[in-house]
C-alpha positions in Angstrom: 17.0 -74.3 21.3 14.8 -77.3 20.8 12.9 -77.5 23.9 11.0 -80.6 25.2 8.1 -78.0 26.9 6.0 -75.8 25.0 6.3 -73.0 27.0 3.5 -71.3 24.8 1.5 -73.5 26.4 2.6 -72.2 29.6 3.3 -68.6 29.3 0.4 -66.7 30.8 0.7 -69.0 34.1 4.2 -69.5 34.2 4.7 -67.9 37.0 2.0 -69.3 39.3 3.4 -72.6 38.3 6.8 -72.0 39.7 4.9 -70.7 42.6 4.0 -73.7 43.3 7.2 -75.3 42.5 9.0 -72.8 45.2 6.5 -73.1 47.7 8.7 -75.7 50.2 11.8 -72.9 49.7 9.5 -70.1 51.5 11.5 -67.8 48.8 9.6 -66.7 45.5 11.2 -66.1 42.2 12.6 -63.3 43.0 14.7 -64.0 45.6 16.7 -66.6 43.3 16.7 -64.1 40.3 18.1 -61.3 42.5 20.6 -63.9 43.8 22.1 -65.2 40.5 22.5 -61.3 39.4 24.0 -60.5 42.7 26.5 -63.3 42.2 27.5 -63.0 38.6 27.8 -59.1 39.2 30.4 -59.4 41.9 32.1 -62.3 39.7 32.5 -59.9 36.8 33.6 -56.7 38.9 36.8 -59.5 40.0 37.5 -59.9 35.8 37.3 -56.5 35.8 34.6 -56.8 33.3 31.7 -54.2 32.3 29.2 -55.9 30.0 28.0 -53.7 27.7 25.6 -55.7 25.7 23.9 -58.7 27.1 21.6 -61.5 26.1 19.3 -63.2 28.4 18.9 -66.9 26.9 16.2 -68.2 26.9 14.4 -65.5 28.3 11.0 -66.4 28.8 8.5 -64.1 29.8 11.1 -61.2 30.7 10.9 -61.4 34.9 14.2 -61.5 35.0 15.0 -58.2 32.8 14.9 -55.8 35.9 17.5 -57.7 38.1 20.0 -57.6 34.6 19.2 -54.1 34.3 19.4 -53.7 38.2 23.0 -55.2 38.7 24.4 -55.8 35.0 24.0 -51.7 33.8 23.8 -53.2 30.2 23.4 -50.4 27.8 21.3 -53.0 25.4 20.0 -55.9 27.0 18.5 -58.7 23.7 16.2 -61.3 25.9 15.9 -64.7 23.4 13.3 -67.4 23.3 11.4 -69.5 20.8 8.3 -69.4 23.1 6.6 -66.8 20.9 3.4 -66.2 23.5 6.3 -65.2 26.1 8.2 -63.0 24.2 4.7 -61.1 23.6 4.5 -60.9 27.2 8.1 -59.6 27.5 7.8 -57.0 25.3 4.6 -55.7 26.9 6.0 -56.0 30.6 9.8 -55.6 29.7 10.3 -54.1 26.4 12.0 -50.4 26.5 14.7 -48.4 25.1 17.4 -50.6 26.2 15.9 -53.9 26.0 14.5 -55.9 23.0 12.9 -59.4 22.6 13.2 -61.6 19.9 12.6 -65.3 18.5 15.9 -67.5 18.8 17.1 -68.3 15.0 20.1 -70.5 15.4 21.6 -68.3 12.3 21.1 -65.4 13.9 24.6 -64.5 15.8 26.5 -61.8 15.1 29.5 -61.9 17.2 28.3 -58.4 19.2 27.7 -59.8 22.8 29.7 -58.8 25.4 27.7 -61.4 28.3 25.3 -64.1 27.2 23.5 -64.9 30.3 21.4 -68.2 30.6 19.3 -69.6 33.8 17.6 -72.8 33.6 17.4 -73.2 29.6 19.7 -76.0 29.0 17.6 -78.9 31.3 14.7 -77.9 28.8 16.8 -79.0 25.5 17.2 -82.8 24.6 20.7 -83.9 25.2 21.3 -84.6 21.2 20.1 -81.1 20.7 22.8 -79.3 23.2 25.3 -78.6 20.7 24.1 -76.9 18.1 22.6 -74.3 20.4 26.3 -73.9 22.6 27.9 -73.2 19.0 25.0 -70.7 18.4 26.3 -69.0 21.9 30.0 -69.2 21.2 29.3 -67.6 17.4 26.9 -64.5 19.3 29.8 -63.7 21.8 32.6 -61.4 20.6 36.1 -62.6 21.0 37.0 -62.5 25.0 32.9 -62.3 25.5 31.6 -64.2 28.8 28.9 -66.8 29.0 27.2 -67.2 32.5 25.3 -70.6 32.3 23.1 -71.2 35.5 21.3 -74.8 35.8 20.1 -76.8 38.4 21.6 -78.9 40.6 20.9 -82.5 40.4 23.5 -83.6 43.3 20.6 -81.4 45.7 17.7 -83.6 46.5 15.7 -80.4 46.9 16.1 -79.5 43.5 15.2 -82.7 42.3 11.8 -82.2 44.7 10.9 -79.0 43.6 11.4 -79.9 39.8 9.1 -83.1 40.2 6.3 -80.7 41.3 6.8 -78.2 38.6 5.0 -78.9 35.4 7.1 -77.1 33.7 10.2 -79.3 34.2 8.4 -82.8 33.0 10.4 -83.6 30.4 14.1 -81.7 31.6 16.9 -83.8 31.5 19.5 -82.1 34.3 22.8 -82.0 33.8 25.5 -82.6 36.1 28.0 -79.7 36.5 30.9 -81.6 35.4 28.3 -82.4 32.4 27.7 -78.9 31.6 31.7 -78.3 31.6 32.5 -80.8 29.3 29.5 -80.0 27.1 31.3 -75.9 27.3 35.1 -77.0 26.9 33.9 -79.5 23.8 33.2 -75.9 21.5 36.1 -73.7 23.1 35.2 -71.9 26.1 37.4 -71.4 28.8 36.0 -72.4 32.0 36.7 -69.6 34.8 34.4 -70.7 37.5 31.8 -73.3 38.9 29.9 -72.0 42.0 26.9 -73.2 44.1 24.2 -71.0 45.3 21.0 -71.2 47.3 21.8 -73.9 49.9 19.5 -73.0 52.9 15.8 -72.8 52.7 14.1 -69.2 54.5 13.2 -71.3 57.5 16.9 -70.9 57.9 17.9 -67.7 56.8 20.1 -67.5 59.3 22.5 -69.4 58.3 22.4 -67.8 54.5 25.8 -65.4 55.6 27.4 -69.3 55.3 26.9 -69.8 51.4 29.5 -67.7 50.1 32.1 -70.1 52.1 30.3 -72.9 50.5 30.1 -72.1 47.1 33.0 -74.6 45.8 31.1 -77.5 47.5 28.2 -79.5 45.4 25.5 -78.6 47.6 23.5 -75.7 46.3 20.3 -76.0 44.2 22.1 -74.1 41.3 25.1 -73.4 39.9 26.4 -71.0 38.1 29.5 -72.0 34.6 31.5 -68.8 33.9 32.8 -69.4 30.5 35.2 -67.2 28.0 35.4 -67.1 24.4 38.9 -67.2 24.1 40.7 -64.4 22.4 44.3 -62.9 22.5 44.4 -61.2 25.6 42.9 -64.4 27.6 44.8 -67.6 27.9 43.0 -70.6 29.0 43.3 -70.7 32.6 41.1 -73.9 33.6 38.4 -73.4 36.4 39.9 -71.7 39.0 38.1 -69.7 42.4 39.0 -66.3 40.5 36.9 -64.6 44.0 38.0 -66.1 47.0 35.5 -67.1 49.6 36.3 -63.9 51.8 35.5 -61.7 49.2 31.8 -62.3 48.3 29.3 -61.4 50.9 26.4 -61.6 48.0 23.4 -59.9 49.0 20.9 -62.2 47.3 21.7 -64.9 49.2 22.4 -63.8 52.6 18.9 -62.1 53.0 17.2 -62.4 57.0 
């Protein structure tokens, strides 16, 4: 995980500076880390899946440990990072019985996680840089293990806004989702699902009880890749809507 940002740099006002960043959304961090943990939860309960052991990827400064623990139930959560300021944040804030943090070695997969989950990591890493650290994913999973990848939308010209104020994003390169696909499918995960989140801004919450119909459409500020290391009781089944657009009423994005 070679990232373009020092994040040591940034770590003790990281979150002030996506703030900032936020501000035009009238939502704060929160609200989209709730979301994405709302979403993926509901994805997994439809595979029938129960993560056991998870790693947040590229973790940061731990903020988003609670909503994991919250709506994941991990039994041992590992948050990653090579920002070594934030992971001494984490563990101050964040670290407990169930959760660790430690510095991202690229040799240091094991094959024991059940759910690697990722949000906003891979627009930080230089393209020629992206494979070394998917293979370092794929190797952590076990066989049949999911991989949750959320990035930012670059088809949403609010996105694009909001990362042009953000210091922290001045040298990310987005990728597109059918990018990020390719870039999965290239080292041999099996691509169950590509949904977009966070459409409407709060001045119209309202019409929030809309984005789960919408979540096939290109429109959202993020989207979520659910990936599978493939094993013997999974065949490759292409990206499919495994929930259909009935099904999810997700909490975290449906807020008044």
């Amino acid at each position: 995980m070679n990232q373009g940002t020092d994040f040591d740099t940034y770590a003790e006002n990281y979150d002030s500076l996506l703030a900032k960043g936020l501000l035009i959304t009238g939502e704060d961090k929160n609200y989209y880390a709730r979301g994405r943990l709302v979403w993926l939860a509901r994805r997994l309960r439809m595979l029938h899946e129960i993560p056991r052991v998870v790693m947040d990827f590229g973790c940061g400064t731990g903020t988003g440990v609670p909503f994991i623990l919250e709506h994941l139930g991990p039994t041992r959560l590992v948050g990653v990072d090579i920002s070594v300021r934030s992971l001494e944040i984490a563990r101050r804030d964040y670290g407990c019985e169930r959760v660790e943090f430690t510095l991202w070695r690229q040799d240091a997969a094991d094959g024991q996680i059940d759910l690697v989950f990722s949000n906003g990591v891979f627009h930080h890493i230089p393209p020629n840089k992206r494979d070394p650290v998917v293979r370092h994913v794929y190797r952590a999973l076990r066989p049949g293990g999911l991989f949750a990848l959320w990035e930012n939308n670059p088809w949403n010209p609010g996105t694009r806004y909001i990362m042009r104020r953000c210091p922290l994003d001045k040298d990310a390169k987005m990728l597109a989702p059918h990018e990020t696909k390719h870039l999965l499918r290239s080292h041999g995960f099996e691509i169950l699902s590509t949904d977009f989140l966070f459409i409407f801004p709060r001045v119209l919450r309202q019409l929030r009880r809309m984005e789960p119909i919408l979540a096939k459409l290109p429109v959202g500020g993020q989207y979520q890749v659910l990936v599978r290391k493939p094993d013997e009781r999974h065949s490759n089944t292409g990206d499919t809507n495994i929930v259909s657009a009935g099904t999810i009423s997700d909490q975290g994005t449906s807020q008044s």
